[in-house]
C-alpha positions as a Python dict, from the first residue, in 0.01 Angstrom:
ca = {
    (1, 'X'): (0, 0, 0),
    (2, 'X'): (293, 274, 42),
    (3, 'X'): (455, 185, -262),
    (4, 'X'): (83, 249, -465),
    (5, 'X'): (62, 517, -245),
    (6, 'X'): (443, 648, -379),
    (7, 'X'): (323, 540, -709),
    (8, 'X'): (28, 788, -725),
    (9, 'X'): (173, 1063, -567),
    (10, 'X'): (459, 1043, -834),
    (11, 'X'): (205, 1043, -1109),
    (12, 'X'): (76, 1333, -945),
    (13, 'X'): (357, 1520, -973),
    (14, 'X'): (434, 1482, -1315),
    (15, 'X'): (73, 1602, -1426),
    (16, 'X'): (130, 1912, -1208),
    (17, 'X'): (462, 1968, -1391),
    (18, 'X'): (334, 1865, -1708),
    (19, 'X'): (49, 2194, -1687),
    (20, 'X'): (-248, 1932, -1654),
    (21, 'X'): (-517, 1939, -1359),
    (22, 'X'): (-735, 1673, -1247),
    (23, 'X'): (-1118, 1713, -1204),
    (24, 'X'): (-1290, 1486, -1029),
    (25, 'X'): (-1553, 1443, -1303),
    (26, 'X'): (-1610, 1557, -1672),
    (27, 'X'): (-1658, 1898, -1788),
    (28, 'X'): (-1747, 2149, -2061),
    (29, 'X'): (-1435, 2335, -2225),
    (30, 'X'): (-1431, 2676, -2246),
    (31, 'X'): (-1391, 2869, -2584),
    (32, 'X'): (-1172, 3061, -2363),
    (33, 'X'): (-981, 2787, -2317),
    (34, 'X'): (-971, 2652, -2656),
    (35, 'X'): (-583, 2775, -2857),
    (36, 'X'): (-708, 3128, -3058),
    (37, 'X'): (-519, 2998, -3374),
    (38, 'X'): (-784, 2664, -3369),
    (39, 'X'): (-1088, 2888, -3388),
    (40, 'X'): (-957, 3148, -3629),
    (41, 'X'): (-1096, 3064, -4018),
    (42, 'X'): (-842, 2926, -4221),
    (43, 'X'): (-701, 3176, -4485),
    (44, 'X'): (-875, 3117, -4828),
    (45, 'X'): (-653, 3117, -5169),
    (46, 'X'): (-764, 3289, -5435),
    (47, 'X'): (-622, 3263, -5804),
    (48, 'X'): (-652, 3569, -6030),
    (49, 'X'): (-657, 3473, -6396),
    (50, 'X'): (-448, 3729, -6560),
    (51, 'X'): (-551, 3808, -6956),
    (52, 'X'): (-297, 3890, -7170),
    (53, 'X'): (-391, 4160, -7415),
    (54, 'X'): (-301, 4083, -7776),
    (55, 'X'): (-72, 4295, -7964),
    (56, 'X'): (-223, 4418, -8292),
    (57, 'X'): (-40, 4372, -8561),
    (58, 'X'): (-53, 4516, -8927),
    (59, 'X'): (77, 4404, -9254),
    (60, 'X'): (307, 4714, -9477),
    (61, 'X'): (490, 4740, -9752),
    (62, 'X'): (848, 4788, -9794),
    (63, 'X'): (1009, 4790, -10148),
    (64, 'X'): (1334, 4570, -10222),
    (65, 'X'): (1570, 4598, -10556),
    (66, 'X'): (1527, 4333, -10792),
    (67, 'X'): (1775, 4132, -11034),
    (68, 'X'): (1656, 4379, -11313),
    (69, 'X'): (1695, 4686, -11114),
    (70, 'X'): (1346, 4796, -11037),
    (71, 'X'): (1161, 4802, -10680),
    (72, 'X'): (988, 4545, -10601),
    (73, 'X'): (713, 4558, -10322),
    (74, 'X'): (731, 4280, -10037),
    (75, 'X'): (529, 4252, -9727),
    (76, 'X'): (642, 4304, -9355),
    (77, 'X'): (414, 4231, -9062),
    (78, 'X'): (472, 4473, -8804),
    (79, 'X'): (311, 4539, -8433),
    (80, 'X'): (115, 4876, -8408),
    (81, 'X'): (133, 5162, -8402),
    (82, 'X'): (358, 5233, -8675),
    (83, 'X'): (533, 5522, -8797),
    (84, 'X'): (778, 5566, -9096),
    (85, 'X'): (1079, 5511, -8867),
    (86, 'X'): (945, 5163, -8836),
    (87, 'X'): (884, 5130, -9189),
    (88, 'X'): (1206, 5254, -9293),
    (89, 'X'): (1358, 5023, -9039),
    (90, 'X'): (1220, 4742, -9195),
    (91, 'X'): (1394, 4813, -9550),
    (92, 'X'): (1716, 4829, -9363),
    (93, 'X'): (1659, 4460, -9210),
    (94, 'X'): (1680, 4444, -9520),
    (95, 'X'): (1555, 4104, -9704),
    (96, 'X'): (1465, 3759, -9595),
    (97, 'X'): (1665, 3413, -9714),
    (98, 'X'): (1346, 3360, -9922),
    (99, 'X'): (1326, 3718, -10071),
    (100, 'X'): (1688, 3651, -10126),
    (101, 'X'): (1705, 3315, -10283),
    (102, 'X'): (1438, 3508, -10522),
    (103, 'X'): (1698, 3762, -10624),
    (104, 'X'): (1605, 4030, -10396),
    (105, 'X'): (1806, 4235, -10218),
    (106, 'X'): (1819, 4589, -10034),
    (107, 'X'): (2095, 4797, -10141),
    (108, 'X'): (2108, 4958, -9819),
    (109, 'X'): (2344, 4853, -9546),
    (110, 'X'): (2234, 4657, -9256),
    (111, 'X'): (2484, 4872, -9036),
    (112, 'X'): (2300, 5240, -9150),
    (113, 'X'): (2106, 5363, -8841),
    (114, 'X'): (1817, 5596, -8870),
    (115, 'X'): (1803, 5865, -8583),
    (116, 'X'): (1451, 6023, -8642),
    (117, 'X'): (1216, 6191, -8862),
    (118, 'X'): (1047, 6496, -8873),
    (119, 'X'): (733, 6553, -9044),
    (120, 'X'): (643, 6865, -9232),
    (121, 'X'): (319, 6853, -9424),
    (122, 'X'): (328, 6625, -9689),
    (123, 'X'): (682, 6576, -9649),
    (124, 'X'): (940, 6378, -9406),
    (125, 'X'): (1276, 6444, -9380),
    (126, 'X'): (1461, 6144, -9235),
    (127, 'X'): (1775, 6160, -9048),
    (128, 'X'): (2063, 5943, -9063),
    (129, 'X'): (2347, 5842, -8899),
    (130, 'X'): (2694, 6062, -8968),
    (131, 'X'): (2866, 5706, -8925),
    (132, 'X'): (2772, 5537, -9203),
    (133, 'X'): (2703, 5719, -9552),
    (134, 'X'): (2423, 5617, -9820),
    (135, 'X'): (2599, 5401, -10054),
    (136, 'X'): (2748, 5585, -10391),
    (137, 'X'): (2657, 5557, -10734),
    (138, 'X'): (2399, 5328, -10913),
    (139, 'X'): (2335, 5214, -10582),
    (140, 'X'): (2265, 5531, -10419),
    (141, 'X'): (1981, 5597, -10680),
    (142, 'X'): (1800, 5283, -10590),
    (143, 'X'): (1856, 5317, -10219),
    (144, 'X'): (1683, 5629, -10237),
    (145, 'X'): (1420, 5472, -10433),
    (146, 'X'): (1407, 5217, -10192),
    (147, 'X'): (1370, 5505, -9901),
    (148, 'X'): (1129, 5693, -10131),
    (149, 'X'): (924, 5457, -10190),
    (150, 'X'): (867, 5302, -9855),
    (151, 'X'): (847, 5513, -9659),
    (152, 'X'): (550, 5705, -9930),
    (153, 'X'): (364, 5410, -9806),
    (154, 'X'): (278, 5614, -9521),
    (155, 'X'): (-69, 5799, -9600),
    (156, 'X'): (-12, 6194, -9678),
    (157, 'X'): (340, 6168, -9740),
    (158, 'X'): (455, 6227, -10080),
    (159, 'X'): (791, 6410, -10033),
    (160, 'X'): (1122, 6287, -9866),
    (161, 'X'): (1421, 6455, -9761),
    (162, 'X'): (1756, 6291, -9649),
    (163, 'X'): (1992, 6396, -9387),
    (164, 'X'): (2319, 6314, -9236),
    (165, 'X'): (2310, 6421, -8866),
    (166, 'X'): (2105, 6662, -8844),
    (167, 'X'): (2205, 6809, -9189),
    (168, 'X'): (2029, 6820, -9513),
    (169, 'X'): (2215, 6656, -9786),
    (170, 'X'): (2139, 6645, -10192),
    (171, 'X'): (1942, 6342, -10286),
    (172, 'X'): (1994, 6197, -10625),
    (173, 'X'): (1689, 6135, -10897),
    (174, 'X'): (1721, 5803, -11117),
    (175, 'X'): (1885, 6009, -11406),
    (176, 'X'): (2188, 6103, -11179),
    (177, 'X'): (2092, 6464, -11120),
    (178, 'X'): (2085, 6591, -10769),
    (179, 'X'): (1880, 6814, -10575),
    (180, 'X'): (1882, 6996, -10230),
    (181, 'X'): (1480, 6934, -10208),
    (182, 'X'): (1215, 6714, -10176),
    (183, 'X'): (1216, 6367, -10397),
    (184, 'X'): (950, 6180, -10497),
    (185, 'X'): (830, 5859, -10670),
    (186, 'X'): (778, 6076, -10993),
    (187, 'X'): (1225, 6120, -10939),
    (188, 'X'): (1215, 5739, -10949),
    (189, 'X'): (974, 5652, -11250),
    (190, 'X'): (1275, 5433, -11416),
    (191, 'X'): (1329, 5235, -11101),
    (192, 'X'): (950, 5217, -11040),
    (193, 'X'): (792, 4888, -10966),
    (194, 'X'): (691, 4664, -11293),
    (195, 'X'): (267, 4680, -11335),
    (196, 'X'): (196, 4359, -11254),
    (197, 'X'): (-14, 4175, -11592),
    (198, 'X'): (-323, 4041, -11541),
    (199, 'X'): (-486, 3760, -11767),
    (200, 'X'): (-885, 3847, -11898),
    (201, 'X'): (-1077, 3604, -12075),
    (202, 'X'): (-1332, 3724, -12280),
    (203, 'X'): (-1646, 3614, -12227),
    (204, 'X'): (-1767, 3318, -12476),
    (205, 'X'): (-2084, 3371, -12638),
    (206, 'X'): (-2367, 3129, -12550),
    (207, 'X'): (-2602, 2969, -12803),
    (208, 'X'): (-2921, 2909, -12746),
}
């Protein structure tokens, strides 16, 4: 009976230390009692679909040099808005392995930077980098033509102007002359892109 007794008592003793009481009977818990974080409501997760918005894109025209010398029109597709630097930007990317295996090319070089452009009515003058000139010659007639008539594409413009770094330079014409204004597609009617021929078929008469 003393060691039971020793027994209990030690039992006793470690519920004390252990935080517990002993009731003599059941009873109800307390909320009070009850750990805060076990009533609290469990955070929720919510996903928020996030829609990407599309970028609009639009199809222009840029004009290449082909194996007999005149401009030919290709297509780019390009993301809006776009402006004539764009456009002009394009024609020095100059052409694609297809347009090239087609014998298309663009005369001008890959390296030339365009700085800006500044409209003016119906006309744009478009500045270029002082480190790299136009090219010379034959080929500086149809790179203007190429210029010309891209960036014309561009509703209301009709003129262009060239400049090297702020400064206007002399812009050939297809016959070789040069001139300190405005050029046009009507300076390029030599190099101007071939109509393109279209089959009809008369109608054949029916018999009744």
């Amino acid at each position: 009976m003393r060691r039971l007794a020793a027994v209990i008592g030690a039992l006793g003793l470690v519920a004390t230390a252990c935080g517990l009481t002993a009731d003599d009977a059941p009873r109800a818990i307390d909320r009070n009692e009850v750990l805060f974080d076990l009533l609290a409501p469990r955070p929720t997760t919510t996903t928020t679909a996030t829609t990407e918005v599309p970028v609009r894109s639009t199809e222009i025209t840029i004009y290449l040099v082909g194996a007999d010398g005149h401009l030919v029109p290709v297509e780019r597709t390009l993301p809006q808005p776009i402006t004539v630097v764009e456009r002009v930007q394009a024609l020095i990317d100059g052409a694609t392995d297809s347009e090239a295996d087609q014998g298309l090319r663009s005369v001008l070089s890959p390296d030339l930077r365009l700085l800006g452009a500044e409209r003016i009515d119906n006309q744009v003058i478009l500045d270029f980098s002082q480190e790299l000139d136009l090219p010379q010659g034959e080929d500086r007639i149809s790179a203007t033509a190429q210029i010309v008539f891209t960036a014309t594409e561009v509703e209301g413009i009709v003129g262009v102007q060239l400049s090297l770094g702020g400064s206007l330079i002399e812009a050939p014409r297809s016959d070789g002359t040069l001139t300190s204004g405005p050029v046009t597609r009507f300076s390029f009617e030599t190099l101007a892109p071939a109509p393109t021929t279209t089959s009809t078929t008369s109608p054949t008469d029916e018999t009744s």
